[in-house]
N, C-alpha and C positions, 0 to 999 in steps of 0.2 A: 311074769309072776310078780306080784304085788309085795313088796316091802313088807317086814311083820314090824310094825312099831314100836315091840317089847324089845328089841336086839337093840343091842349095844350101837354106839356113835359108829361108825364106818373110820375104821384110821386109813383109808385109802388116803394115799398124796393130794392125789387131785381133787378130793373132796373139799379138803380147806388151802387149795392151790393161792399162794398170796398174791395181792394184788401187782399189778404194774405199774409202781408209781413214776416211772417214768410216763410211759400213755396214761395214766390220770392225772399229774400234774398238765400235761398237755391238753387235754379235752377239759380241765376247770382255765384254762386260760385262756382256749378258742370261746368256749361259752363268753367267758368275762368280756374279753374284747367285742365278738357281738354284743353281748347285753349292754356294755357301754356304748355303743355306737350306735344302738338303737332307742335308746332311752336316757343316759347322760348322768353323770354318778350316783345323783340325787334320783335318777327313777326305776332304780333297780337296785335290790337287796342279793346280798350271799344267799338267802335260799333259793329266788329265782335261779340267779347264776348255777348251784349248785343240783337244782333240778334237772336242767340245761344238760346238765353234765354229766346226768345217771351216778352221782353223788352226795354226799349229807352236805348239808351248812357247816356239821362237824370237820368233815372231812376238808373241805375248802378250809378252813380258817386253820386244822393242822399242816398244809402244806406252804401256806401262806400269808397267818397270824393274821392278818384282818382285811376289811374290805377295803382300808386305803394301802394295804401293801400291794393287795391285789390290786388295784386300780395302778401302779406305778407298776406295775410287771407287765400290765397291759399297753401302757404307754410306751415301754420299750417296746413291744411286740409290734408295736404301731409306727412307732417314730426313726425306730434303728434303718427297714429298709430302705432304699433310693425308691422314695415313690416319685418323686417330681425331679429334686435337684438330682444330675449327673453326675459324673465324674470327670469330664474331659473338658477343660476350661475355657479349650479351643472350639467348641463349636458348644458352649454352654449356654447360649443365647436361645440358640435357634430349638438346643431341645430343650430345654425349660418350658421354650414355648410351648411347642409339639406334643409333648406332655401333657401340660396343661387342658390342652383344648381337648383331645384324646378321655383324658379324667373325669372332663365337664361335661362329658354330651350324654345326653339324655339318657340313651344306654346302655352307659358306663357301671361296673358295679357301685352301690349306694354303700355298701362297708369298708369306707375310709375312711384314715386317717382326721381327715377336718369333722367331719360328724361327732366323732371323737371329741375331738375340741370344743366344738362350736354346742353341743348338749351339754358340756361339763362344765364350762367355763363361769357359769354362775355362783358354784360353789368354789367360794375363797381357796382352800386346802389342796382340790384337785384343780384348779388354773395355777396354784404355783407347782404343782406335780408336772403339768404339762410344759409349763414354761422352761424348768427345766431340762424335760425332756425334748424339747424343741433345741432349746439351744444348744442343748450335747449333742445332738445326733445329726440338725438340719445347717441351723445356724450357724456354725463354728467349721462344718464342714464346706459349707456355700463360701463361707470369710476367705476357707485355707485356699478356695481357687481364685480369689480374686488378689492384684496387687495395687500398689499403690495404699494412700492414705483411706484412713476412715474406711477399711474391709470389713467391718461388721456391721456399723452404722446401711453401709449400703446393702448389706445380704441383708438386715431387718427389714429394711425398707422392701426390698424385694421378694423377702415370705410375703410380708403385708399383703401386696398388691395380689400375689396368689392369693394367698386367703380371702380379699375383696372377688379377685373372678371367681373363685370359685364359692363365695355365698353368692352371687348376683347370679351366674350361670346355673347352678349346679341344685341350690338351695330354694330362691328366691326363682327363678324360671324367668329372668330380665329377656322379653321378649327380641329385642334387639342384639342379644348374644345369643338367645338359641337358634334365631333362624339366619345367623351370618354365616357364612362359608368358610367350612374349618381352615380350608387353608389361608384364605385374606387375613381370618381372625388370630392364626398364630403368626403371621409377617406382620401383625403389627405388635402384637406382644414381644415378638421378637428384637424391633426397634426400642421400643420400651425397655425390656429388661439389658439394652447393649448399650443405653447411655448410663443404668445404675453399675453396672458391672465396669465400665469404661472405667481405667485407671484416669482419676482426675491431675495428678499430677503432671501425665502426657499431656492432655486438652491443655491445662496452663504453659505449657513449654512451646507448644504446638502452637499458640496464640501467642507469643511472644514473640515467634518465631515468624510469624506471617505478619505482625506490627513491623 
């Protein structure tokens, strides 16, 4: 039976059922985080995002106040998990590596974390959002597992070198890292990352010791 369109508003519950702003703060932050991963802060606007999302531009910017808050909520969303670095200091060499190479192969999913970066990072405002966000979450965490002098200096250096294979491998298609043998390719990453991680203050004692 067809609706008579002269009657009154329906006061049934469920007709003006309120939203879920929990699942929609969620689903404008999955959008956000693809939209920046795919396009980089400066190539996508709150309406795309917001479309993404089966919500207004209004609506994103009341849960979220603007597009650079949202982009630093996204960066959490990004940066907080163990995507690369570990937790177990004792064999943090070897999966660093494993990781790594695992991340980088062909395919691997393309919505990570470094895409993140590496689109954003032109714009001044969001590279210090992310720098930030790197060094709370990655950096400072990579530092707590390492001992000896200069633990941060060598966790920096050691994002680095990620961030270098994985634009060479991952981005750039470096013909000589995609068709290496994932295993060769993390024992030698692995070597790599076990002389930055190496407490330096043992090597000097260790070489005094064998003088």
């Amino acid at each position: 039976m067809k609706e008579d369109p002269s009657a009154p508003p329906s006061t049934d519950p469920a007709a003006k059922r309120p939203r879920d702003a929990k699942a929609t703060r969620e689903a404008i932050l999955r959008s956000a985080v693809e939209a920046f991963t795919r396009f980089g802060y400066d190539g996508v606007g709150v309406r795309e995002i917001a479309k993404s999302a089966g919500v207004t531009a209004m609506l994103v910017n009341r849960y979220f106040g603007s597009k650079e808050e949202l982009f630093a909520e996204a960066v959490e969303e990004s940066f907080a998990p163990r995507t690369v670095v570990t937790d177990d200091p004792r064999t943090l060499s070897r999966d660093v590596a494993r990781v790594l190479v695992d991340r980088t192969a062909p395919e691997a999913d393309h919505l990570d974390p470094f895409l993140l970066m590496l689109l954003s990072a032109p714009n001044r405002r969001s590279a210090e959002i992310m720098r930030e966000g790197i060094e709370r979450h990655v950096e400072r965490h990579l530092a707590g597992l390492l001992t000896g002098t200069g633990a941060r200096e060598r966790a920096g250096l050691a994002l680095s070198l990620i961030a270098g294979v994985w634009l060479m491998r991952k981005v750039i298609g470096d013909t000589a890292l995609l068709q290496a043998e994932g295993d060769d390719l993390a024992r030698r990453l692995e070597a790599v990352f076990e002389l930055l991680f190496r407490d330096p203050e043992r090597e000097e004692d260790a070489g005094v010791q064998d003088a």
